[in-house]
C-alpha positions as CSV (number, residue, x, y, z in Angstrom):
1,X,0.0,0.0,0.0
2,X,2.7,2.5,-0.2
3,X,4.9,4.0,2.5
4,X,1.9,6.8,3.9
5,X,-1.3,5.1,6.4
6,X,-3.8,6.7,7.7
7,X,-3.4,8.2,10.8
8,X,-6.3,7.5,13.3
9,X,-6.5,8.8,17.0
10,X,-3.4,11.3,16.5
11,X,-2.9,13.5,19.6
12,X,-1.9,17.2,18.8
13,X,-1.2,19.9,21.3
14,X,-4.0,22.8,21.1
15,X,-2.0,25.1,19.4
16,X,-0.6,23.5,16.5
17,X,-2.5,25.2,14.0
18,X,-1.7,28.3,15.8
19,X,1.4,29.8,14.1
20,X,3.7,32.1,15.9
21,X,4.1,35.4,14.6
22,X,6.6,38.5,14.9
23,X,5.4,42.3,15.5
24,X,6.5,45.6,13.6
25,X,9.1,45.8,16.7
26,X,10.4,42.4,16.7
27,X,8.6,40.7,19.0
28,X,7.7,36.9,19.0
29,X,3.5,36.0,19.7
30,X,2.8,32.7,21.0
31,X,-0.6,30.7,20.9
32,X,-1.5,30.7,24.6
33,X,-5.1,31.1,25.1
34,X,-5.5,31.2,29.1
35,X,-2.4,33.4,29.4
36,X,-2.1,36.1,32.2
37,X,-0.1,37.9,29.1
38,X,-2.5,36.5,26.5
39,X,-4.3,39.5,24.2
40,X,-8.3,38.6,23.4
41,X,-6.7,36.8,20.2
42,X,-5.0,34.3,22.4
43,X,-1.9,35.0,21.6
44,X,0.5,36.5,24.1
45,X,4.6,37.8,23.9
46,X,6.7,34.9,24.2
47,X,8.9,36.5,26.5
48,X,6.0,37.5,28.9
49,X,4.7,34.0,28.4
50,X,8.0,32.1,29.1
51,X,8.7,34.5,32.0
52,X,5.2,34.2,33.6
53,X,5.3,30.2,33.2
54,X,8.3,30.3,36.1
55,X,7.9,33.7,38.0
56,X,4.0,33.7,38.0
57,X,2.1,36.9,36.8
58,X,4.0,40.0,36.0
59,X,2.8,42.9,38.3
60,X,1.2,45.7,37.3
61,X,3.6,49.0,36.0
62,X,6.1,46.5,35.2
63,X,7.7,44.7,32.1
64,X,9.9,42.1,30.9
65,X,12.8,43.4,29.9
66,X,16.1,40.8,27.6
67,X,18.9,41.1,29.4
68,X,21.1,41.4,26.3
69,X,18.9,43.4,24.3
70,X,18.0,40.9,21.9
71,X,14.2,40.7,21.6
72,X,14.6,37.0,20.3
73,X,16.2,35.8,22.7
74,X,13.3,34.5,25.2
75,X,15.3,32.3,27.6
76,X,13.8,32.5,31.4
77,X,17.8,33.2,32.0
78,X,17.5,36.6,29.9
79,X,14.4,38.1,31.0
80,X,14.4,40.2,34.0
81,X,11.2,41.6,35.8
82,X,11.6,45.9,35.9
83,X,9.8,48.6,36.5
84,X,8.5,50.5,33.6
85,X,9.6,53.4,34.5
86,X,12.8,51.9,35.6
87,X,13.1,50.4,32.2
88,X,12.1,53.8,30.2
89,X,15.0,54.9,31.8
90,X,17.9,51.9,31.0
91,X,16.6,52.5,26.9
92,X,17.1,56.3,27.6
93,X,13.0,57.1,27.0
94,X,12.3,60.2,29.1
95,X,8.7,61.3,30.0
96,X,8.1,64.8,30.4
97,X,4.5,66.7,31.9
């Protein structure tokens, strides 16, 4: 019969058919419906995601910020928890009244 069968009773994850996708600024979306970082789409910031699955929610005013600048590069070990304002300030964005 050929070298393809059917395939009967295949177990997928939920989010297979759920591509990721990259914003205007660089950032990587991830499928993850359920999310405390997860937009109405379902689909949340990987680093938020990745950070939130160890740490636990990310409180409010702050932000995830890669360690070494690269915005791809989403291991736990590069994301650090900060302060909005706190971060505003370490990529030299002032706020003035």
């Amino acid at each position: 019969m050929g070298l393809f069968k059917k395939i009967k009773n295949c177990i997928t994850d939920n989010f297979s058919s759920h591509k990721p996708y990259y914003t205007k600024e660089g950032y990587k979306q991830v499928y993850r419906p359920g999310s405390p970082s997860a937009r109405k789409n379902g689909y949340a910031p990987e680093h938020r995601y990745n950070y939130e699955s160890k740490y636990g929610p990310v409180s409010r005013g702050h932000v995830v910020h890669h360690i070494n600048g690269n915005k791809r590069d989403n291991r736990v070990s590069n994301l650090k928890d900060m302060r909005k304002n706190e971060h505003d300030r370490h990529h030299g964005f002032f706020w003035y009244d």
